[in-house]
C-alpha positions as CSV (number, residue, x, y, z in Angstrom):
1,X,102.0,55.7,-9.4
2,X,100.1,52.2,-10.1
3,X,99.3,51.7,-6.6
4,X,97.4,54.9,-6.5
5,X,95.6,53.9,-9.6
6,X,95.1,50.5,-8.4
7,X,91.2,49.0,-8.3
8,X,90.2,47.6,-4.8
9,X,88.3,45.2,-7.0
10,X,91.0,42.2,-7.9
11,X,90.5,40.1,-10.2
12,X,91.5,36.6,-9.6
13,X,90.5,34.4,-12.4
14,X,88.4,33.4,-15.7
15,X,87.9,30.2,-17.7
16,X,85.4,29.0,-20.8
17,X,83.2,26.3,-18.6
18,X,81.1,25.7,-21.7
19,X,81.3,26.0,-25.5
20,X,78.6,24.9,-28.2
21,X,78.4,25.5,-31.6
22,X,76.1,23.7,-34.2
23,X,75.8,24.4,-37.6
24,X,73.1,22.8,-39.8
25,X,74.1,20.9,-42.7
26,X,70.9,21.4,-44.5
27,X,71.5,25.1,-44.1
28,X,72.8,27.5,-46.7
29,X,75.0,29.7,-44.0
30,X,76.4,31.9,-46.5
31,X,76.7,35.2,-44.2
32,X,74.5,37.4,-46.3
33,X,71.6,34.5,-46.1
34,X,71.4,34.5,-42.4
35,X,70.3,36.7,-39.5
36,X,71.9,36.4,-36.0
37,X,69.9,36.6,-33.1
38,X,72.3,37.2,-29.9
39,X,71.1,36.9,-26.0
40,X,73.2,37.8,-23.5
41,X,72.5,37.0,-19.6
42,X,74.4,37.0,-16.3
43,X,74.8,35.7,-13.4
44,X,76.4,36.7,-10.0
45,X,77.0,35.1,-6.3
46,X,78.9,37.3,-3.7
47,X,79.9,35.3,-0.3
48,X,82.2,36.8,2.0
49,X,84.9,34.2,3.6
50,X,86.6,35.8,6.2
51,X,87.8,39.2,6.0
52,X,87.2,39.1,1.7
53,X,84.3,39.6,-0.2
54,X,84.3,37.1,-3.4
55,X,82.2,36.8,-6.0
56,X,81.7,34.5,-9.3
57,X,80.2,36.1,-12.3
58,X,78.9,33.9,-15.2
59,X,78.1,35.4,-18.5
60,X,75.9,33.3,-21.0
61,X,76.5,34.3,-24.7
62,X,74.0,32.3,-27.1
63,X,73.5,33.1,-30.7
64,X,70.5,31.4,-32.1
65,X,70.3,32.6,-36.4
66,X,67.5,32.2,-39.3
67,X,67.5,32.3,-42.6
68,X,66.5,35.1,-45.5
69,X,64.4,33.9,-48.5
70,X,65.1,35.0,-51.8
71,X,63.0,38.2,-51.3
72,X,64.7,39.5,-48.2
73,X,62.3,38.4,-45.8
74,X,63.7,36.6,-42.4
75,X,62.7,32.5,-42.2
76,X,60.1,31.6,-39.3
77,X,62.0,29.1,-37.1
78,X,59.9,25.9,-37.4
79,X,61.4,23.6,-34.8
80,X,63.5,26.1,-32.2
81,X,67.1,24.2,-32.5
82,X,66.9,22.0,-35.3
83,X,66.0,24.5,-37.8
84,X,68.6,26.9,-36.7
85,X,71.2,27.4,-39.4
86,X,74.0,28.6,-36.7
87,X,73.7,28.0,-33.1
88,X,76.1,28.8,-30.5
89,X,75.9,28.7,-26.6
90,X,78.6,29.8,-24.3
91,X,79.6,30.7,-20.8
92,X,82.3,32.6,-19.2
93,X,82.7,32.2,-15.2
94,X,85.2,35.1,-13.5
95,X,86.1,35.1,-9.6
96,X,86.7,38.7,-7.9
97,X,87.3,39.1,-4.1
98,X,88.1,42.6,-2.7
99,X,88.9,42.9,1.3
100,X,85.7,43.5,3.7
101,X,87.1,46.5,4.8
102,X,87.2,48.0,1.8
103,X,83.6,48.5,1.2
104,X,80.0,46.6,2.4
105,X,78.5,43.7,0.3
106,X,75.9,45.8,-1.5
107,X,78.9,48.3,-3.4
108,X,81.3,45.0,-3.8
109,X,78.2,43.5,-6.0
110,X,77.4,46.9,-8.0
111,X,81.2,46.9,-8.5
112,X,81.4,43.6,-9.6
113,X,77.9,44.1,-11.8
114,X,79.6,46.9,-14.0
115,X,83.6,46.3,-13.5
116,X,83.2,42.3,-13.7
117,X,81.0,41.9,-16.6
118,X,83.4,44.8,-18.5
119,X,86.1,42.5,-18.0
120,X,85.3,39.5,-18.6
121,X,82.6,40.5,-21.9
122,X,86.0,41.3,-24.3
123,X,87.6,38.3,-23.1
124,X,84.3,36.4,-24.2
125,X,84.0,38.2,-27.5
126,X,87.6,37.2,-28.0
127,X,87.0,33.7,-27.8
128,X,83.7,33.4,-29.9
129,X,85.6,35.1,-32.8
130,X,88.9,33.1,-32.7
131,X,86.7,29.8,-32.0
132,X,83.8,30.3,-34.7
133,X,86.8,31.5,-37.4
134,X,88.6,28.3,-36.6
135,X,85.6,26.2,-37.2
136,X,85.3,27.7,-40.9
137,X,82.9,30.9,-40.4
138,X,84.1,33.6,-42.5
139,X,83.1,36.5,-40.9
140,X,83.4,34.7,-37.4
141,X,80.5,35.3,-34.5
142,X,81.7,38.1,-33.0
143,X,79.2,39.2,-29.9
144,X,78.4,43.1,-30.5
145,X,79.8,45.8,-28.1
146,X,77.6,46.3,-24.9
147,X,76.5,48.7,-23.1
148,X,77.0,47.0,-19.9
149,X,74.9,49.5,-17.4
150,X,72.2,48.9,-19.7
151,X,72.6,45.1,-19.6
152,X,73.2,45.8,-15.7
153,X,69.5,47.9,-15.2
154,X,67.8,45.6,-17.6
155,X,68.6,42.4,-15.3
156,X,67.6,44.3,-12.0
157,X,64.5,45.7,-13.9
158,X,63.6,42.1,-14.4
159,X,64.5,40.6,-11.3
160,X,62.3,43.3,-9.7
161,X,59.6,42.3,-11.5
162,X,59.9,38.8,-11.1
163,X,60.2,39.6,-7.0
164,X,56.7,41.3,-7.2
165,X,55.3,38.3,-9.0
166,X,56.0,36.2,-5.7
């Protein structure tokens, strides 16, 4: 019953290749005095070696925050990361390969796009939760839910513009 079920996309690996996290001393980062501002990015390479198609998908999580006055009215950011009260960069890197003969390049990287990123996105929201709780931040960063073909046509959208800039 699995085997008919099973994805022709495998998924080989991940790991954490980067992990930042600054918090400013000066700051007052009581949760209700701050505002989070999340960016997520990808990126993907697809090779083929052989008869398998592989690819390595990279996620970039930062969280850059500001503060709220005493009136309710969001901080300007003076001086980009120094003034930040919260700052955290990450990057999670997966590896999928599926055979050649399975499917062409071009539907390997569309399932990579939308499968990878919706595996490997909890498994980075995991780890900026359990990682900013154990350095003291009560509620922990905890990246929002995606909606990862949004994410997916918003990326294409811009690299199509930035192809007709050239």
């Amino acid at each position: 019953m699995v085997d008919e079920a099973k994805s022709i996309l495998e998924f080989l690996c991940y790991d954490i290749i980067d992990f930042e996290f600054k918090k400013n001393p000066k700051s007052d980062c009581s949760s209700e005095n701050i505002v989070l501002h999340p960016n997520i990015d990808y990126d993907l390479h697809v090779e083929q070696h052989e008869d398998e198609w592989v690819a390595v998908l990279f996620i970039d999580y930062n969280v850059t925050s500001s503060l709220i006055d005493k009136e309710g009215s969001e901080k300007q950011k003076v001086d980009e990361e120094k003034d930040y009260p919260l700052y955290l960069s990450t990057q999670i890197v997966g590896l999928f390969s599926s055979n050649v003969s399975d499917m062409d390049k071009k539907r390997f990287t569309n399932l990579v796009e939308v499968s990878g990123l919706a595996s490997l996105f909890p498994l980075l929201r995991a780890h900026c939760s359990a990682a900013t709780a154990a350095l003291g931040l009560n509620p922990p960063i905890t990246p929002p839910l995606i909606n990862i073909h949004k994410l997916v046509e918003r990326k294409r959208s811009s690299e199509s513009k930035e192809g007709t800039k050239e």
